[in-house]
Structures are given as C-alpha cells and as structure tokens.
C-alpha positions in Angstrom: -48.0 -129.8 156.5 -44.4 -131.4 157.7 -44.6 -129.9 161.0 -47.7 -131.0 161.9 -46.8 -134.4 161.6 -43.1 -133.9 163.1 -44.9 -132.2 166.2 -47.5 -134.8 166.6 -44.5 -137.5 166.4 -42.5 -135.6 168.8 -45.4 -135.4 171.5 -46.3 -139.1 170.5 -42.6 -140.4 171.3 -42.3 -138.1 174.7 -45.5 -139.6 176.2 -44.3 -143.0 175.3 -42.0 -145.4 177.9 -38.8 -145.9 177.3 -39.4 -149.6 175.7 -42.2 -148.1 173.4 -40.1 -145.3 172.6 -37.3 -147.6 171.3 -39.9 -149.6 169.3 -41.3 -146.7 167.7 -37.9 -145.3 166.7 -36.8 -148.9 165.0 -40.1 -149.1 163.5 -39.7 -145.6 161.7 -35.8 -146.1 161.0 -37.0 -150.1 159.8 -39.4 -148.1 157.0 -36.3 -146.0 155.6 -34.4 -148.7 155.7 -36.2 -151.0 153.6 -36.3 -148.1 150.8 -32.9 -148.1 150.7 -32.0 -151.6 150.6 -34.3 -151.7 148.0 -32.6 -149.5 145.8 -28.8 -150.0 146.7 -28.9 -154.3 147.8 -31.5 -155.5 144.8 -31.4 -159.1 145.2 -30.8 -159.5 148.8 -33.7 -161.2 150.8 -35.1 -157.9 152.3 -36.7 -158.9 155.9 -33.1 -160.4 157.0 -31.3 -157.3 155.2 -33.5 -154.7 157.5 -33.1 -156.7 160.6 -29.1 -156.8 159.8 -29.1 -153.2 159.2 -31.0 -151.9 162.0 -29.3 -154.7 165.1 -25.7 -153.0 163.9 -27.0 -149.4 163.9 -26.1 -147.5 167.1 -28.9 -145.4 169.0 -27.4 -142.6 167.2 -28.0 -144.0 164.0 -31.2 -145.3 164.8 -32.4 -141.8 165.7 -31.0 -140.4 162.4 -32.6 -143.0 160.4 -36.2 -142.5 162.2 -36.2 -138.8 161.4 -35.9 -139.4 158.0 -38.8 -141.6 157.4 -40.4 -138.2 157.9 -39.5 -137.0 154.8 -38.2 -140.0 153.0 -34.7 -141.4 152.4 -31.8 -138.9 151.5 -28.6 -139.0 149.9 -27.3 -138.9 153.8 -29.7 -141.4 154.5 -28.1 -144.0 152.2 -25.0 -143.2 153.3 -25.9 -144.0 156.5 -27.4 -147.9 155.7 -24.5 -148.5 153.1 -21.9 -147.8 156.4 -23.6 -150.3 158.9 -24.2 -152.7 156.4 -20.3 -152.6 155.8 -19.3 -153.0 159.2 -18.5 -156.6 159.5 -20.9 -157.3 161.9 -23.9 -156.7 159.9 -21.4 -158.1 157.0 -21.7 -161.4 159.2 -24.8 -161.3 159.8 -26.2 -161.2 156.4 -24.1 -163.9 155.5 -25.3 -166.1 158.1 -29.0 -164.6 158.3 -29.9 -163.0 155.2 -28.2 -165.0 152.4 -27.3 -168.7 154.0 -30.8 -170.2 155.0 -31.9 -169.4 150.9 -28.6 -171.4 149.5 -29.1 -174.5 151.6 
C-alpha cells in the first residue's frame, strides 16, 4: 500500500513546474514538521515555529523532510528539525517571529 502512494507522488511531483514542485515539497516537509515541533517545542506558537523551521532548511533538508511525511516522522526526522531550529538563524527568527509578537 506505501508504494502506491510513493509512485503516485513521484509521478505527481515530475509533471509539476519547478515553482509547483517546490510548493509541494514545503507543503509535505511543513506536515512533518508540525508533528515534531509538537512533540519536541510544546509551548512554542506552532504556525511561526513551522515557518522558522522550514525558511532555514536547505533544499536538501527540505527533500528529506518531504519524504518522510510519507511514512510519518522518524527518529532521523527529529533530528533533522531539532538541527535547523538550532542554527541561529532559525534561533533568530523564532525569537523575533514566533515568540516576540505574543509577549508584547
């Protein structure tokens, strides 16, 4: 039942345009995401966390992260959010985006 739904992503994202295909992937890698900074970041306004997260993620990353909202989030998976939200750019960003606007 997983490949099915792997192949008819794969075909889905190969027909798509570039721009599309870039949605699609932060859309999928935005749904893991979320499930993780659930878990690991309680408390933290969620919306501005995701955004964070996924503007500091490399294409790379990105990729990862959309192929495993497939299957769900792994052990590599939340390895993977817990490093780019330590990189001080998403670090900054939170600050200023995700935590700021609810203290003032």
């Amino acid at each position: 039942m997983k490949w099915p739904a792997l192949f008819l992503v794969a075909i889905t994202v190969s027909a798509c345009t570039p721009a599309s295909r870039d949605d699609v992937t932060r859309s999928a890698a935005r749904s893991v995401v979320s499930r993780v900074v659930l878990d690991w970041f309680p408390g933290v306004p969620l919306q501005p966390a995701i955004d964070c997260v996924i503007d500091n993620a490399s294409t790379p990353e990105l990729r990862g992260l959309a192929s495993d909202a497939v299957l769900g989030p792994t052990a590599a998976t939340t390895e993977s959010v817990i490093r780019i939200a330590s990189r001080p750019q998403t670090v900054d960003c939170l600050a200023r985006d995700g935590v700021a606007p609810f203290l003032g």
